[in-house]
C-alpha positions as YAML, in Angstrom:
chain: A
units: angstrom
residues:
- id: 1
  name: UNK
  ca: [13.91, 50.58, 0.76]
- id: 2
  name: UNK
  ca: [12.17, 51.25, 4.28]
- id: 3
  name: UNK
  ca: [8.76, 52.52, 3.50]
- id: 4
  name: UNK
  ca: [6.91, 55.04, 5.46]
- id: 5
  name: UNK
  ca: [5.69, 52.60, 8.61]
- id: 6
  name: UNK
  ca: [9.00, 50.99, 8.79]
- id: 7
  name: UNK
  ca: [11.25, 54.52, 9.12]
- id: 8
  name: UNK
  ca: [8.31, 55.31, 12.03]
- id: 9
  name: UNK
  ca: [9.30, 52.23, 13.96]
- id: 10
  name: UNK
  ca: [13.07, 53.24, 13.55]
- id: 11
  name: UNK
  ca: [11.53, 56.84, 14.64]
- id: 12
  name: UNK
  ca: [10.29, 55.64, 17.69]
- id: 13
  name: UNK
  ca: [13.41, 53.76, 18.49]
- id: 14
  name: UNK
  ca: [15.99, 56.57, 17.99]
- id: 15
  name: UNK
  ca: [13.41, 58.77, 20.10]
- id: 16
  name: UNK
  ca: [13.20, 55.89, 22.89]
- id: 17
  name: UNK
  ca: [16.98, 55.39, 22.73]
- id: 18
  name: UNK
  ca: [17.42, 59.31, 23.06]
- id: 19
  name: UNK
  ca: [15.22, 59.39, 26.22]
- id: 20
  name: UNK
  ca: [17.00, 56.69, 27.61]
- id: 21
  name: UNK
  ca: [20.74, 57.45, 27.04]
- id: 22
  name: UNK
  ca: [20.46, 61.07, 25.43]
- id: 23
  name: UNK
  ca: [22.30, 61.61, 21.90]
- id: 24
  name: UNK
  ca: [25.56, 62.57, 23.00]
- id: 25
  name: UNK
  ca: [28.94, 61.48, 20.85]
- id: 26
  name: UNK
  ca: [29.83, 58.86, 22.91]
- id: 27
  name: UNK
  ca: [26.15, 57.52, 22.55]
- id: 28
  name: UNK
  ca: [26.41, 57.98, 18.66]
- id: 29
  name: UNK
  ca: [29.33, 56.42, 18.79]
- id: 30
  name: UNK
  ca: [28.52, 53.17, 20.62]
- id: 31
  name: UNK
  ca: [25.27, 53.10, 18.38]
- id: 32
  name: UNK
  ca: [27.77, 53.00, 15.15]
- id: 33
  name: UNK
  ca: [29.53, 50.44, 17.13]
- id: 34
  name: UNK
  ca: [26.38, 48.10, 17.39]
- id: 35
  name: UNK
  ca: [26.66, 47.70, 13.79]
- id: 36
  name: UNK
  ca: [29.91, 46.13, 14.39]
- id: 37
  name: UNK
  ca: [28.50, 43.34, 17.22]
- id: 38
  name: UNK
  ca: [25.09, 42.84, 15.34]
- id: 39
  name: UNK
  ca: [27.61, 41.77, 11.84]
- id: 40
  name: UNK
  ca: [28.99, 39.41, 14.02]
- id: 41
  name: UNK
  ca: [26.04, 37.65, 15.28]
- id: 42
  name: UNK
  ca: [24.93, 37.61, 11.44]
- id: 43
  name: UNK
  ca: [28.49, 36.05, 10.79]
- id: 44
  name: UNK
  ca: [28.42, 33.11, 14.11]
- id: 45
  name: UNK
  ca: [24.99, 32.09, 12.71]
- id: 46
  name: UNK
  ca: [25.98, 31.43, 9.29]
- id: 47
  name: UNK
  ca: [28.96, 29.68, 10.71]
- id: 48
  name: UNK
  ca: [25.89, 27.97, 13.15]
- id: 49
  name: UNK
  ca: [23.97, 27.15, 9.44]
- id: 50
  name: UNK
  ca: [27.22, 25.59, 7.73]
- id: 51
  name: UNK
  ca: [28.25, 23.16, 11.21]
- id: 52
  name: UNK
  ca: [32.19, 24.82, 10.90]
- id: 53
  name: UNK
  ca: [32.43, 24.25, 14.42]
- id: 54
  name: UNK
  ca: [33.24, 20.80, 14.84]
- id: 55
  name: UNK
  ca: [33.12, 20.63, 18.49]
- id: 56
  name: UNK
  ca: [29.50, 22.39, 18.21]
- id: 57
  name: UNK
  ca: [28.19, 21.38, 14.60]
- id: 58
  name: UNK
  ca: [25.27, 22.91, 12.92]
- id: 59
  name: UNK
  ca: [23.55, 25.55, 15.92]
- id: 60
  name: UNK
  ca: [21.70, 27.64, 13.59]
- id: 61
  name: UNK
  ca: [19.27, 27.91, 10.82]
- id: 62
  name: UNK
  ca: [18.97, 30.21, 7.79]
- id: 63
  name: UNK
  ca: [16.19, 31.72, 9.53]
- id: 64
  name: UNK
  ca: [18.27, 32.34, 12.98]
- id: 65
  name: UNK
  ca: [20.53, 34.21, 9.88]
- id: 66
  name: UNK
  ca: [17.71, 36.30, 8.36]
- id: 67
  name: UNK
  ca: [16.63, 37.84, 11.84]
- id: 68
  name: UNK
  ca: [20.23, 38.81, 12.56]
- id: 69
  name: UNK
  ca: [20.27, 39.92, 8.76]
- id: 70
  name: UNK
  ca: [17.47, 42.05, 9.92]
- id: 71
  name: UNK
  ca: [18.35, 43.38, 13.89]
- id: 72
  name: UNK
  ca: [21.76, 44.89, 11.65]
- id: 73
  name: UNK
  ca: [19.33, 46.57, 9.34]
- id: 74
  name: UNK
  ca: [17.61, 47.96, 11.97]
- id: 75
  name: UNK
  ca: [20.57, 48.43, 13.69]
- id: 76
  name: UNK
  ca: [21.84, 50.08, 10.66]
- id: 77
  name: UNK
  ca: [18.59, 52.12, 10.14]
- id: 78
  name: UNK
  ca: [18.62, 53.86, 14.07]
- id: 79
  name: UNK
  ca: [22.52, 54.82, 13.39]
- id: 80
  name: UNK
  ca: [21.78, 56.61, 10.41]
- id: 81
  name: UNK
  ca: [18.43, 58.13, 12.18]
- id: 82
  name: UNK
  ca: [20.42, 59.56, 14.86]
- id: 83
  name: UNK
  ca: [22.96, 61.40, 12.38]
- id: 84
  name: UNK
  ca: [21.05, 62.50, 9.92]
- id: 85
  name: UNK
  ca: [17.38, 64.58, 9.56]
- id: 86
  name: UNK
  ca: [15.97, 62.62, 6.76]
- id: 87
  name: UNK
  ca: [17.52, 59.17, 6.91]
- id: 88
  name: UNK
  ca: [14.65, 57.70, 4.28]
- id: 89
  name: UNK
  ca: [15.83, 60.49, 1.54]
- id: 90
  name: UNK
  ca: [19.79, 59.77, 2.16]
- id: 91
  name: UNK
  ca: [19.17, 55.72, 2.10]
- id: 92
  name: UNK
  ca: [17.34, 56.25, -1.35]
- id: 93
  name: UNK
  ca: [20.14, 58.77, -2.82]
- id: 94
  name: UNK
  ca: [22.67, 56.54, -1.66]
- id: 95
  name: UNK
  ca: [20.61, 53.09, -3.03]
- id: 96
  name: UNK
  ca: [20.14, 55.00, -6.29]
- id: 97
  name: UNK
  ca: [24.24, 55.89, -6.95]
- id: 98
  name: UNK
  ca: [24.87, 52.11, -5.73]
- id: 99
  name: UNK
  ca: [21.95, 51.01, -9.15]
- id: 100
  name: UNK
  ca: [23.28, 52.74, -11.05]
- id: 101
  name: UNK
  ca: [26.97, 51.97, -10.63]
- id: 102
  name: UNK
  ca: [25.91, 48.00, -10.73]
- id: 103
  name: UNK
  ca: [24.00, 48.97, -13.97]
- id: 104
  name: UNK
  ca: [27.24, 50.51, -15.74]
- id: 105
  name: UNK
  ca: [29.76, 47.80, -14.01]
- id: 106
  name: UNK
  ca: [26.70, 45.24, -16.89]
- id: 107
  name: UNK
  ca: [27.45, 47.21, -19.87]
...
């Protein structure tokens, strides 16, 4: 999914966020928990894109979604960095059992 200059970047930022606030659980954890915060900037700018808010109307566009789309990828991406040795090999086991329960869910 992430090819080999992508997992790098997410390299460097799991090394930079290491040096800066060390890898202990409570930094794991609150990394985990970024997941949580970045989903719900992805959800207030869709609700931005669709004008819900009356009182605000439309605030965002479907591009303001796709970066937020992306910083919980990313976000995503340095979680799974930090807890595992070889984050690129368990994204494409996992992506693989995901295929191929879609594929069997078509036939």
């Amino acid at each position: 999914m992430l090819n080999s200059t992508q997992w790098s970047t997410i390299r460097h930022l799991v090394a930079w966020l290491d040096r800066e606030n060390g890898r202990s659980q409570q930094e794991i954890t609150l990394r985990l928990l970024k997941l949580s915060e970045e989903a719900g900037e992805v959800a207030q700018a869709w609700i931005g894109v669709q004008g819900q808010n009356p009182r605000k109307g439309v605030t965002h566009t479907t591009a303001d979604v796709a970066d937020e789309l992306v910083d919980a990828m990313v976000t995503a991406a340095v979680a799974l960095a930090s807890i595992t040795d070889d984050p690129a090999a368990h994204l494409d086991a996992k992506l693989a059992k995901i295929a191929a329960r879609s594929q069997a869910v078509g036939r």
